[in-house]
N, C-alpha and C positions, 0 to 999 in steps of 0.2 A: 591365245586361248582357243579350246577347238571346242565344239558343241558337246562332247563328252563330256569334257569339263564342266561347261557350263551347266550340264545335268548335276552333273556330283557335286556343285557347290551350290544349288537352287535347292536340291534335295537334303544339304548338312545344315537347311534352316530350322526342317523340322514338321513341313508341312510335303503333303501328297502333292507330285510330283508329275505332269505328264507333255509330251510332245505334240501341239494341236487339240486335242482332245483325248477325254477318259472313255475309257472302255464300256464305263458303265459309271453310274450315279456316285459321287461324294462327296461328303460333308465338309462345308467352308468351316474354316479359310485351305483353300488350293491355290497352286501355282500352275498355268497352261505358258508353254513359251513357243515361239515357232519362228522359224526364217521370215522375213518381209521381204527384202528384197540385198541385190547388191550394191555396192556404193566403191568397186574399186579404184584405184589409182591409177590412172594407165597414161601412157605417154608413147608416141611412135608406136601406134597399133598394137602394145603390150599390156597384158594387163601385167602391175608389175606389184600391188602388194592388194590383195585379197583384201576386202571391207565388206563384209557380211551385218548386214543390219535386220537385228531379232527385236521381237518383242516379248516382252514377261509381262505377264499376267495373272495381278493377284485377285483372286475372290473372297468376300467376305460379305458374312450375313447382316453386317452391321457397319457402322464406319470403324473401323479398326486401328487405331493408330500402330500401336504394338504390330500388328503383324505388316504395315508397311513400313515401320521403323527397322525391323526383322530384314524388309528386303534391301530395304537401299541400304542399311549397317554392310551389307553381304556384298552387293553391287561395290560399295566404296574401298570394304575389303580387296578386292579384286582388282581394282583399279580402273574401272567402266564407270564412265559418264554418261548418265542417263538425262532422258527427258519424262516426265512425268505427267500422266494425263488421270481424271477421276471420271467416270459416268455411273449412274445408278442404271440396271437392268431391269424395267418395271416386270416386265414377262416373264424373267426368272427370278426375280427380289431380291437381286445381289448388287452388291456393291462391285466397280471392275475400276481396279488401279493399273494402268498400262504404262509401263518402263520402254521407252526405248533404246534400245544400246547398241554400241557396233563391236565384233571381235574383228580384228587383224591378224591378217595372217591365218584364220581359222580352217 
């Protein structure tokens, strides 16, 4: 799966959609996703199969179950095993559900 994709299948959930950060103010629940880092496979000073480790990031005003059932239903669709993290934002008064996943090959 390449980050393209993973745009067009974060964005067929149904919620606003952006790479890092919004341009400008939007109303939760949002999804931010972004690169973390790499994680590839390498052997004999090659790197030989791409592991790109992203995080998705859901917002919400409230605890939301639906719209994190929404994401991991999507994730599983897909075939991404994620890791799952919850924090409440007191300074923005959001709720942040953070997915960790890796594409191969992306």
């Amino acid at each position: 799966m390449t980050q393209v994709e993973l745009y067009q299948a974060l964005k067929s959930i149904g919620y606003p959609v952006a790479y890092g950060s919004f341009s400008s103010p939007v109303t939760p629940p949002f999804i931010v996703y972004q690169f973390a880092y790499s994680n590839d496979m390498m052997a004999d000073n090659v790197n030989y199969v791409a592991i790109d480790d992203f995080q998705v990031e859901l917002y919400t005003a409230k605890k939301d179950l639906t719209a994190e059932q929404k994401v991991q239903d999507k994730l599983k669709e897909l075939g991404l095993p994620y890791r799952k993290f919850e924090t409440y934002l007191d300074t923005e008064n959001l709720y942040q559900i953070l997915y960790e996943i890796q594409l191969l090959g992306g």
